[in-house]
Residue frames as qw, qx, qy, qz and C-alpha x, y, z in Angstrom:
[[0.284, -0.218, -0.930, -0.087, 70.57, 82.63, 6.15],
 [0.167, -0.548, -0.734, 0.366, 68.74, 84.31, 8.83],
 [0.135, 0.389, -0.158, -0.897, 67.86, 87.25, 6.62],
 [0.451, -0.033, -0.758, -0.470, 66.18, 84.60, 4.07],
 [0.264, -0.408, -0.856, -0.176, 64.02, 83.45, 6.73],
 [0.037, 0.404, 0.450, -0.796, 62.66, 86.33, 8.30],
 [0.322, 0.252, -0.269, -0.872, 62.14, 87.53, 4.53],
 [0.181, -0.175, -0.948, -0.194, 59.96, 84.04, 4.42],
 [0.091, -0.539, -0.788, 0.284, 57.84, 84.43, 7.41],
 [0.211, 0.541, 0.117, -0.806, 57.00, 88.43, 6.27],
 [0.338, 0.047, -0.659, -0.670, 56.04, 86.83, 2.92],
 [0.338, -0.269, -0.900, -0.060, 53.88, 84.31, 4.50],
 [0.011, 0.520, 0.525, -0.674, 52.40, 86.72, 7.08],
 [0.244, 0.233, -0.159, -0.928, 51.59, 89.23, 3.96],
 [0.473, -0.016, -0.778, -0.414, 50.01, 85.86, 2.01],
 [0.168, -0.367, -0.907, 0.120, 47.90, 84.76, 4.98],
 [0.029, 0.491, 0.433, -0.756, 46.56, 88.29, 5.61],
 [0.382, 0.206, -0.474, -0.766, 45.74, 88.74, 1.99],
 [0.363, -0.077, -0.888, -0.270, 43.87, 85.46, 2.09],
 [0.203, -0.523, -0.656, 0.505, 41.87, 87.02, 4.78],
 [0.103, 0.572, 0.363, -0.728, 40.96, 89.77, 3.68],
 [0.034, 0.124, -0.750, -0.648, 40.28, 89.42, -0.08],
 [0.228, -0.521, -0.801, -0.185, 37.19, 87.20, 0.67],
 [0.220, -0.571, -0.532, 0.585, 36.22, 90.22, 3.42],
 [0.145, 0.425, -0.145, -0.882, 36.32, 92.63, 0.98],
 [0.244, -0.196, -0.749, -0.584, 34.41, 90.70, -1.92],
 [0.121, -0.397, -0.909, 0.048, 32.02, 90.37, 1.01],
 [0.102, -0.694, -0.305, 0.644, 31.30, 93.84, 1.81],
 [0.117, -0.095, 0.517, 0.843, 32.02, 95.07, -1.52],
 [0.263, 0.543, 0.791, 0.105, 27.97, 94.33, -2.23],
 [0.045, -0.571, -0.209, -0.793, 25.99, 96.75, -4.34],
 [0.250, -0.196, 0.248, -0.915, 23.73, 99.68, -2.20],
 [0.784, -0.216, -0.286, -0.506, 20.43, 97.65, -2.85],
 [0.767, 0.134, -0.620, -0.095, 21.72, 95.08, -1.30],
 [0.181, 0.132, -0.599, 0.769, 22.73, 96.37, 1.73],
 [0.179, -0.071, 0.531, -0.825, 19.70, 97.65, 2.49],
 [0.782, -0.116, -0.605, -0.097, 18.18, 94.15, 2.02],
 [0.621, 0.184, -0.635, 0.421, 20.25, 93.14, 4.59],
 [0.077, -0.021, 0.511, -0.856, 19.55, 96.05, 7.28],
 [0.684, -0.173, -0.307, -0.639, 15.54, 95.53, 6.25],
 [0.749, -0.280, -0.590, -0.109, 15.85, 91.97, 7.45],
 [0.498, -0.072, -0.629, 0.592, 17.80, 92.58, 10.41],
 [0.366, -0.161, 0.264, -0.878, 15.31, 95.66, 11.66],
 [0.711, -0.146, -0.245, -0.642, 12.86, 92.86, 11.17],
 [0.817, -0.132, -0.547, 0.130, 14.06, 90.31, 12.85],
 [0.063, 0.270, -0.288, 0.917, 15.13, 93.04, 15.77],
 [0.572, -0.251, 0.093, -0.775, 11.31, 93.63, 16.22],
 [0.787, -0.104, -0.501, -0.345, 10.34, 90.55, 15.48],
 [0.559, 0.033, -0.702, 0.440, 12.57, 89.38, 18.70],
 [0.202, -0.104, 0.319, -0.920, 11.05, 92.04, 20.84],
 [0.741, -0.113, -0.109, -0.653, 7.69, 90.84, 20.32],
 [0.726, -0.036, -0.681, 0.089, 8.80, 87.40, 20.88],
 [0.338, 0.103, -0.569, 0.742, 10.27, 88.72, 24.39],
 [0.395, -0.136, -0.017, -0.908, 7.07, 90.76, 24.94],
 [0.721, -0.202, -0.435, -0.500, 5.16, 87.80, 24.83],
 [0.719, 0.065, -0.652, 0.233, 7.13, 85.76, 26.58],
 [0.128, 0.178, -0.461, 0.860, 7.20, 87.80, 29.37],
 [0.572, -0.136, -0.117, -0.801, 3.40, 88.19, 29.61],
 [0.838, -0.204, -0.341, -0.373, 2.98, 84.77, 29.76],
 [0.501, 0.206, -0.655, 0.527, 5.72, 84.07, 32.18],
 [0.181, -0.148, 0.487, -0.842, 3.93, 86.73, 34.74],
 [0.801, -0.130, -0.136, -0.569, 0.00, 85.41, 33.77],
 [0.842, -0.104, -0.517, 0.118, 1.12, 81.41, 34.65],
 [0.327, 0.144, -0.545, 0.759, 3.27, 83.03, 37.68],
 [0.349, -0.177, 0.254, -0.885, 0.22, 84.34, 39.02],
 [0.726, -0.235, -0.116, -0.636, -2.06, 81.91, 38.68],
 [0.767, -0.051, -0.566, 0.299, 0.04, 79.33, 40.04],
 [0.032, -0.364, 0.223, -0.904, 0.34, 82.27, 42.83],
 [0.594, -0.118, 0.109, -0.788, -3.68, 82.32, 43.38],
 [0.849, 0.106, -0.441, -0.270, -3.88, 78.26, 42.76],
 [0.507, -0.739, 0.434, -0.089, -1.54, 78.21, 45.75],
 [0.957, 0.242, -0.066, 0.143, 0.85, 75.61, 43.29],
 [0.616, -0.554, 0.400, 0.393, 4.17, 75.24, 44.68],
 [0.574, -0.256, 0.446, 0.637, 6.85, 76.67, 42.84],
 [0.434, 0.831, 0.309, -0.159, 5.30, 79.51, 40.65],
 [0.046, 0.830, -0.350, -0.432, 8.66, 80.74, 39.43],
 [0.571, 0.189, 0.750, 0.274, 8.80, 77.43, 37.09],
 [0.483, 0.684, 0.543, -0.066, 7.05, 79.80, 34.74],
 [0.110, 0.845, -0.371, -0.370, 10.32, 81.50, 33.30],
 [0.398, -0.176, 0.846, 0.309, 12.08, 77.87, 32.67],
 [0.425, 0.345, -0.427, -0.719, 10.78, 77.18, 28.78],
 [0.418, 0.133, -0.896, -0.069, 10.32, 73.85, 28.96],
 [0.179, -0.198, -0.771, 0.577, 9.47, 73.18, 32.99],
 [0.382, 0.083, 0.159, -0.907, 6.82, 76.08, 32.65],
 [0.574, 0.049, -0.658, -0.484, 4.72, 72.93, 31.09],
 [0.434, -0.203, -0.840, 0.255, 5.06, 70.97, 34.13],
 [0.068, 0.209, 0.555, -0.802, 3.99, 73.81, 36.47],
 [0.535, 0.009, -0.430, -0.727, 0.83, 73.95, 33.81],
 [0.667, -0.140, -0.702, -0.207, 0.02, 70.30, 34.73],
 [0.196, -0.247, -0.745, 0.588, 0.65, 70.51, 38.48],
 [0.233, -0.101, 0.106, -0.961, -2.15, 73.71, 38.05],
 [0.469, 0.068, -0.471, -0.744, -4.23, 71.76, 36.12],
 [0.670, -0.289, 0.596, -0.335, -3.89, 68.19, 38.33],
 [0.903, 0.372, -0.186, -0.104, -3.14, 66.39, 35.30],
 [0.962, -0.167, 0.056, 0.208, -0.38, 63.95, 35.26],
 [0.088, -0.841, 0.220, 0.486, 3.03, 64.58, 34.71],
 [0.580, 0.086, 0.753, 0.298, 3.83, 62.21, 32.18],
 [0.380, 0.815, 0.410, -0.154, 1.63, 64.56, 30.02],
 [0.058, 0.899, -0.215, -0.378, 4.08, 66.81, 28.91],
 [0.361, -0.013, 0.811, 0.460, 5.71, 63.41, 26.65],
 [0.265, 0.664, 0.667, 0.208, 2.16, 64.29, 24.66],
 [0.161, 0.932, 0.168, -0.278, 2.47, 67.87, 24.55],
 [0.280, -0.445, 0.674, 0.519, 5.87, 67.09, 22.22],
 [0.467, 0.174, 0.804, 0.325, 3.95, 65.16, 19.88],
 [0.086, 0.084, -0.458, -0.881, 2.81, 66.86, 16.71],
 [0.539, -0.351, -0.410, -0.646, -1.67, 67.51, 16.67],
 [0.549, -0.480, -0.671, 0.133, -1.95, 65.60, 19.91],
 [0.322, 0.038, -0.295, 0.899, 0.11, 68.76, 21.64],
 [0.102, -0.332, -0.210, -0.914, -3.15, 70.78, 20.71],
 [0.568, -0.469, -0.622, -0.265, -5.40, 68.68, 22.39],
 [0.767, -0.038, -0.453, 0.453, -3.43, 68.60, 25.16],
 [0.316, -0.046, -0.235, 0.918, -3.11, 72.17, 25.87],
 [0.427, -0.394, -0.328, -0.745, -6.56, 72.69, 25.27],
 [0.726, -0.472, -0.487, 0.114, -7.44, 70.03, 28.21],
 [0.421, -0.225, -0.419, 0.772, -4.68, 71.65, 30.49],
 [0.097, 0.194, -0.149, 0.965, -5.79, 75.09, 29.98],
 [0.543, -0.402, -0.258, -0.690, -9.43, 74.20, 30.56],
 [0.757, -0.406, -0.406, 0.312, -8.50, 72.63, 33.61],
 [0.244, 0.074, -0.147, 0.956, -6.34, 75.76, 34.32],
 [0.224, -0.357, -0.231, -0.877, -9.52, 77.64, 34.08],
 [0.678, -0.545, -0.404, -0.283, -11.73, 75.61, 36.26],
 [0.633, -0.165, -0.369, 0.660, -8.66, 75.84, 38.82],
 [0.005, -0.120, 0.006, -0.993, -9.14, 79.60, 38.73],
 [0.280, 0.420, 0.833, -0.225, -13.20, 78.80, 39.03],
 [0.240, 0.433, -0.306, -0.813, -13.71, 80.29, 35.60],
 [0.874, 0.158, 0.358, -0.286, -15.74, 78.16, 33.07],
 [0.738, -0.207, 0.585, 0.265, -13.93, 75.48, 31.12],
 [0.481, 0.847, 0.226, 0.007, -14.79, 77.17, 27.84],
 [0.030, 0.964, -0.197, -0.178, -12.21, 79.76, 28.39],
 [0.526, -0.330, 0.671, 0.406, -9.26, 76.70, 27.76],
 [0.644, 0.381, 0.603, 0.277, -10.70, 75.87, 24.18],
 [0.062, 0.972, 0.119, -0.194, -10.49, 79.74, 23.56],
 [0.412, -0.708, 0.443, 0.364, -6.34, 79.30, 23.13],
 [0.531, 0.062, 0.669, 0.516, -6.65, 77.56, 19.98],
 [0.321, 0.892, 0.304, 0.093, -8.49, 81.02, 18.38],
 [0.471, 0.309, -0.017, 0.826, -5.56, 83.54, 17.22],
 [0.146, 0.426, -0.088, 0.889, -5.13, 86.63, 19.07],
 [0.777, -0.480, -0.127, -0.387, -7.85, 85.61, 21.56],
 [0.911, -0.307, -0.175, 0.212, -5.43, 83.40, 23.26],
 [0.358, 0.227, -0.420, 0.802, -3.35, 86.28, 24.07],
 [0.451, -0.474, 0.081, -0.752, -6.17, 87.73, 26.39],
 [0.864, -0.199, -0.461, -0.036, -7.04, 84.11, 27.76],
 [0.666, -0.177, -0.615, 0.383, -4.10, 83.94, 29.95],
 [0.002, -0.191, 0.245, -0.950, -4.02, 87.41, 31.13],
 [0.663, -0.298, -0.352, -0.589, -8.06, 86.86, 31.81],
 [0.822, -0.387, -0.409, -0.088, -7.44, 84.13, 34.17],
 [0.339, -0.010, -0.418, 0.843, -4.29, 85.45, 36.16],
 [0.078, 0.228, -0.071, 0.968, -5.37, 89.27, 36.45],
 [0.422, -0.418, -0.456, -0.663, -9.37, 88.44, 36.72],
 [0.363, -0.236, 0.751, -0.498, -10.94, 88.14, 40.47]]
């Protein structure tokens, strides 16, 4: 009797490990092309995270500074994703309540156009330079421009 169920549970162990690894091997089994589909996207989406991080950083240190030079309490708000919005509006002197409108879909734009051109006159730059953030590749220079600039 206890020879018939050991010889059970080493069937059942062989049948759950085959049922694991069958599908693992059909999954890897893929042609050549296909693989290097697979590594294509994932170098790209690699870089594509760097640059994300790259940016993010940049604009973490540019809002850390000018809340810095704007003498706004609590400049290290500008790593928190979210919160870095409020320390925007405390630069800017706009409300806080504002940041319910910078959620909403086309108003958001407005929204960050006002703050940043309020950001700018906070720096005593001209108000221009906020409406500048809604031009591509220009609004990466913007914030650096108002941190770094005397």
């Amino acid at each position: 009797m206890m020879r018939k169920t050991r010889m059970f549970a080493a069937l059942q162990l062989l049948l759950g490990m085959l049922c694991l690894l069958v599908p693992a091997r059909v999954l890897l089994a893929q042609r050549e092309g296909e693989m290097a589909g697979l590594a294509f996207a994932g170098a790209f989406l690699f870089i594509f995270f760097l640059f994300f991080l790259a940016f993010y950083v940049y604009m973490a240190l540019a809002l850390s500074t000018i809340a810095k030079k704007t003498n706004t309490e609590n400049p290290w708000l500008a790593w928190i994703p979210i919160v870095n919005i409020v320390l925007m509006l405390n630069i800017a002197k706009k409300p806080i309540w504002w940041i319910i409108l910078c959620f909403v879909p086309l108003v958001n734009i407005v929204i960050i156009i006002i703050v940043w051109m309020a950001i700018a006159e906070a720096r005593g730059k001209p108000n221009w330079w906020g409406i500048l953030m809604i031009v591509p590749f220009v609004n990466l220079i913007v914030p650096g421009y108002l941190a770094w600039a005397d």
